[in-house]
N, C-alpha and C positions, 0 to 999 in steps of 0.2 A: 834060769835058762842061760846065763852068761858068764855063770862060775865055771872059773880054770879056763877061760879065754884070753889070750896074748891082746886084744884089745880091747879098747872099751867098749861097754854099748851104744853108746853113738855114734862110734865111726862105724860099727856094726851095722844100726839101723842106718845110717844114713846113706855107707854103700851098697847094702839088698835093696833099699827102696828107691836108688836115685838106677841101681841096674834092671830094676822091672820095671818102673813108670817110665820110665825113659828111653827105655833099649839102645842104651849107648853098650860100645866094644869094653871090652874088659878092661884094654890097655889106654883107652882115652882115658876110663874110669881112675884109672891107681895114677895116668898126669895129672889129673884134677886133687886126685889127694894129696900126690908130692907137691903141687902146688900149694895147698892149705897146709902143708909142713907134714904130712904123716906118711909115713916110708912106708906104704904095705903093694904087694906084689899083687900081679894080674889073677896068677893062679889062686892064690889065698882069696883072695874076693871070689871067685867060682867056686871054692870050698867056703866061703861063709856064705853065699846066695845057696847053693845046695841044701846046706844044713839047717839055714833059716826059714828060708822063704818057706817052704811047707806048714811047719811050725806058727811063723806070723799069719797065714792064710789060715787055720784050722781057731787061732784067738780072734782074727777077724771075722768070721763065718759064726762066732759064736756071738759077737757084739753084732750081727746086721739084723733088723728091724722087721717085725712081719709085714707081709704084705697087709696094704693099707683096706678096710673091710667099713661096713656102714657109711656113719657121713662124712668119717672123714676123707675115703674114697674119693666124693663128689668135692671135698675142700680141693685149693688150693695154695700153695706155700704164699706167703709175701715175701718181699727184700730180703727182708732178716731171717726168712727161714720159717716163721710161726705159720700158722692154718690162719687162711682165710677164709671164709663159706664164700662160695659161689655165688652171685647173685641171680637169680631166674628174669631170661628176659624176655617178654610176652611175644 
């Protein structure tokens, strides 16, 4: 997905995902890079978010979880994330 790209994939993912989670300006976005040391332009990050962001949404939609059916339905996550059951209170 990342061959024959002028960057790497991290600065890749990490400016589509900090310019959709975030909805900061293009131009705040590439001060923040020049601040982390990597020189890439406002425009170029609108063409890597263009190019990507569809792409990452169609592998994300394929990794999301069916909706939850029988008991685990009625469960509850804990802290950590696992299934709790429900306890029934009279």
């Amino acid at each position: 997905m990342f061959k024959g790209r002028h960057f790497d994939r991290s600065v890749v993912l990490l400016c589509v995902r900090w310019y959709l989670a975030y909805s900061l300006s293009l131009r705040y976005l590439e001060e923040m890079m020049t601040k982390r040391g990597i020189s890439v332009d406002h425009r170029t990050i609108h063409r890597l978010t263009a190019h990507y962001a569809p792409l990452l949404m169609e592998q994300l939609n394929r990794r999301v979880l069916p909706p939850l059916t029988g008991s685990k339905a009625q469960a509850s996550l804990d802290r950590r994330g696992r299934y709790a059951e429900k306890e029934a209170h009279p």
